[in-house]
C-alpha positions as CSV (number, residue, x, y, z in Angstrom):
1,X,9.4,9.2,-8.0
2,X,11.3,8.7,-4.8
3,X,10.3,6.4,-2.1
4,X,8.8,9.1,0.0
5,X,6.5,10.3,-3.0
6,X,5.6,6.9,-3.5
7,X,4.7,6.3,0.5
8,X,3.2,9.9,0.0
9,X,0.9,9.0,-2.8
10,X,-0.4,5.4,-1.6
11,X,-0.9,7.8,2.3
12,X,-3.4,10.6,0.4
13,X,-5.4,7.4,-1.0
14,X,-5.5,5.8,2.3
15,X,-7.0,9.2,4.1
16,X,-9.2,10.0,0.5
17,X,-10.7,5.9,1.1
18,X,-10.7,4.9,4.4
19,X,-14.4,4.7,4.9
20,X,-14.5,2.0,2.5
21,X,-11.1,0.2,2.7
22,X,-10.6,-3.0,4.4
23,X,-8.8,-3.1,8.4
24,X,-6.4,-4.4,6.7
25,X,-4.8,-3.9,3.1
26,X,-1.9,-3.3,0.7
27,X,-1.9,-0.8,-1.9
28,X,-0.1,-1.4,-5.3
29,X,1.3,1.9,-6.5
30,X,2.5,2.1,-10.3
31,X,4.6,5.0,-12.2
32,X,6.3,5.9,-15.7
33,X,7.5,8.7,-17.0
34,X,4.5,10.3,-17.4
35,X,1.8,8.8,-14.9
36,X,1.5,7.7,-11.2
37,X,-1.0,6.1,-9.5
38,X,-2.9,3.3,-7.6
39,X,-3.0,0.1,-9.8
40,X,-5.0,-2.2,-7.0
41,X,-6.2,-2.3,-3.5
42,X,-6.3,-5.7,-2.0
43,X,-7.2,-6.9,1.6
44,X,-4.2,-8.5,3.3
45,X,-5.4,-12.1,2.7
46,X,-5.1,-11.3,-1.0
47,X,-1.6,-9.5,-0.8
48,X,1.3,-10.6,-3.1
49,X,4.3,-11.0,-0.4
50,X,7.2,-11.1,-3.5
51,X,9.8,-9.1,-1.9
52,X,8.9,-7.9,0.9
53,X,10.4,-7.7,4.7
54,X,8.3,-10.5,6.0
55,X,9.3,-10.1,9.3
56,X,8.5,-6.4,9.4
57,X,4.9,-6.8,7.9
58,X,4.1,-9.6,10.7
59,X,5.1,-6.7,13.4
60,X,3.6,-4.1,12.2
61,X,0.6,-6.3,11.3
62,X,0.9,-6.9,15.5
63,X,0.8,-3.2,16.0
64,X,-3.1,-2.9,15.2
């Protein structure tokens, strides 16, 4: 997978879910050779930051 299939994937489970999902959220996405998918939905409170662009999650957070 490329980034844009993995942006793509975790998109069509946001539109599919977004009656039920948290204002706001992260979506793990997981692949292999053989299998992609969601692995986890967490609300933002619950998010594991690792590496992430801090800075760009806080203004896009601000967008909302």
């Amino acid at each position: 997978l490329n980034n844009q299939e993995v942006v793509s994937l975790a998109e069509n489970f946001v539109k599919e879910n977004k009656e039920i999902l948290p204002q706001s959220f992260v979506v793990d996405v997981g692949f292999d050779d053989n299998h992609k998918g969601i692995i986890e939905v967490n609300g933002i409170n619950n998010a594991g930051f690792y590496e992430i662009d801090k800075s760009k999650l806080i203004a896009d957070l601000l967008k909302t």
